[in-house]
N, C-alpha and C positions, 0 to 999 in steps of 0.2 A: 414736188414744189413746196418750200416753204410759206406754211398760211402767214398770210398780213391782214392788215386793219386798213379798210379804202375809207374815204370819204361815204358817208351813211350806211356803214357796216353795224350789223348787231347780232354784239356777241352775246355769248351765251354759257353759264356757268354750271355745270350739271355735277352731283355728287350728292353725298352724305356730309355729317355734320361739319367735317372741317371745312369744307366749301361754304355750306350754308353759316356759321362761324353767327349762329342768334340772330339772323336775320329775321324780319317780322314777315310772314308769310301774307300778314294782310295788305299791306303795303307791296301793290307792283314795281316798285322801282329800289325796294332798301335790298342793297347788295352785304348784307351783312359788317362785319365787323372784323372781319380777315381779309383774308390775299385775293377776292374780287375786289372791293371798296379799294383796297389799297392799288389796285393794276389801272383801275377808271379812274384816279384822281391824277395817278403820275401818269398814264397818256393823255390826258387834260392837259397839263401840264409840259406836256413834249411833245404832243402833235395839236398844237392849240386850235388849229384850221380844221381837222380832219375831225368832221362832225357823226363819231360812232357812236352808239349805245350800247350799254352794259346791263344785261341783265341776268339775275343769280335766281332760281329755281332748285339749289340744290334740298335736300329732305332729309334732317337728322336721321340716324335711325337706316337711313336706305343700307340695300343690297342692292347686286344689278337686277336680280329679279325686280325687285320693287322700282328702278330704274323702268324698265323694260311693260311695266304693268301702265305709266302714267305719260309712256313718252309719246303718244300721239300728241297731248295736249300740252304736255310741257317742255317738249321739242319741238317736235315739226310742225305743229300748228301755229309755233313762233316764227315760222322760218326764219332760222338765224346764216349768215352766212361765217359766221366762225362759232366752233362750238367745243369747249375746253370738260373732258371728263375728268374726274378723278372718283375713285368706286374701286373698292374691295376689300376694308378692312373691316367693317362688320361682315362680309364673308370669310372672315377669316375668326374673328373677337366670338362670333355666334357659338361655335363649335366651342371656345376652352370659356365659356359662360351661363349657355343654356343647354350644351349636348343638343346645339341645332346647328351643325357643318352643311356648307354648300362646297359639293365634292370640285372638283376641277373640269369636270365634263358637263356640269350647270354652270358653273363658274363662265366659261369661253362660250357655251353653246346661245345664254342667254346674251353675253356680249356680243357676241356677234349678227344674232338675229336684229341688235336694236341699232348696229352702226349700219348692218343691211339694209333696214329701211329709213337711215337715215342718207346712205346713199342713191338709195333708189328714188324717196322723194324731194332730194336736194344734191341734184349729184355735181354739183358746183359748189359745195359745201367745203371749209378748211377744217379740220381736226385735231386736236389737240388730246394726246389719250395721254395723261400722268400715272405714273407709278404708281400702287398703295405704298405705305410705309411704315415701321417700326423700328424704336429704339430700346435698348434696355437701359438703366430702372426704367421702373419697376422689373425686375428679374423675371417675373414668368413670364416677358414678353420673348424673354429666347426659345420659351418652347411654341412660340407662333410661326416662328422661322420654316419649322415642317411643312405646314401649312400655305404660309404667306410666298414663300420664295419660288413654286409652281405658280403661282398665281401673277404674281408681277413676270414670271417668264412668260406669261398665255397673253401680258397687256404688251408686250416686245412683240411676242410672235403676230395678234391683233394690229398693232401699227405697224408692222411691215406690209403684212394681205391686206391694208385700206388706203395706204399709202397715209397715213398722218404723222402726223410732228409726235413723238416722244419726249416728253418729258422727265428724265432719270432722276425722280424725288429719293427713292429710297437711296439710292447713289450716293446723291448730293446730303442729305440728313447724317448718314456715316462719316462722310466725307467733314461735314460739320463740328459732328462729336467728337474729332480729331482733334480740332481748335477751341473750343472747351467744351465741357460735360453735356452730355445730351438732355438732361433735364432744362437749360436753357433752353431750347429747341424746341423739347418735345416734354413740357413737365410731365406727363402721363404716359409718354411714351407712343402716344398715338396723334393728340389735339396740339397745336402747335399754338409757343407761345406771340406776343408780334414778331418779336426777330423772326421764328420759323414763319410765319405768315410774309412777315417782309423778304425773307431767304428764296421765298413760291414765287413771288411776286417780282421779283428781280429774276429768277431764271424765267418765266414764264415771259416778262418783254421779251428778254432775248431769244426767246425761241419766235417770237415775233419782228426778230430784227428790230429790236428796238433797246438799245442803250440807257439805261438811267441816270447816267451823267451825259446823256447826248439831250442838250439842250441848245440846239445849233440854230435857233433863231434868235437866240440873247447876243447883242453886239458884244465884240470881243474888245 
């Protein structure tokens, strides 16, 4: 089943820095300055009635390990009943920066222990697992591909065994770089500019059934 947004749903944004996008950590309620902020303004905006909450917990810097170290308290202890991942490009970035790799068998093992006890103590929960993603320029992001492209197949193989929504980011950013240079998109290749942030945030309604030009309580 496709996750949606009921009336007093609270969602939940979990990841590293592109999620987190300089949000103030001190502040409970600042959803950063990327594709959260931008997803809670436009379902404001398009489901004006349906009184949900948005909140972003994502941690620069994170791995899924480090996902997995805090999620008692910054998952489940929220109970959210939709909860959107995106996690795995400092598992990937660590390795061709610090000679610190997280192999593919920590990579799935720790994912999955932490969507298992998010099923186990939410098992009414909707899911959203995104892609990681990279572009080139910068050039030595093609020797990440080794790397990165087992990994986004472990987050397919992951949402098929939990049953959650897929999110096809790195798909979609390609698909992107098509219609112009990916450095619009991705100036670094990994942090996304607003268009990329706005690009998340438009596939992410729709994987929530929800249209951006579907504004169907404005008289016609």
């Amino acid at each position: 089943m496709r996750p949606t947004i009921a009336d007093h749903a609270l969602v939940l944004f979990q990841g590293d820095s592109i999620t987190a996008a300089e949000r103030d950590a001190r502040k409970s309620d600042d959803l950063g300055q990327g594709f959260a902020g931008m997803i809670a303004t436009q379902f404001a905006a398009l489901r004006p009635t349906t009184r949900a909450r948005f909140v972003n917990r994502a941690v620069s810097g994170d791995r899924v390990r480090d996902l997995l170290a805090r999620w008692e308290a910054d998952c489940i202890g929220l109970r959210p009943t939709l909860l959107s991942i995106l996690i795995g490009i400092n598992d990937v970035w660590r390795r061709y920066d610090s000679d610190d790799p997280t192999s593919l068998e920590d990579f799935i093992g720790a994912y999955r222990t932490l969507l298992t006890r998010t099923r186990d103590a939410l098992p009414d929960i909707g899911v959203i697992l995104c892609e990681p993603f990279v572009l080139a320029p910068p050039l030595d992001r093609l020797r990440w591909r080794e790397d990165l492209d087992p990994k986004i197949q472990a987050v397919r193989w992951l949402a098929c065994e939990f049953q959650a929504e897929l999110l096809p980011l790195d798909g979609l950013f390609a698909q992107a770089a098509s219609r112009r240079a990916a450095p619009f998109w991705l100036p670094d290749g990994v942090h996304p500019s607003p268009a990329g942030h706005a690009l998340i945030a438009q596939s992410w309604l729709r994987a929530v059934r929800i249209a951006t030009s579907d504004i169907s309580w404005i008289a016609q």
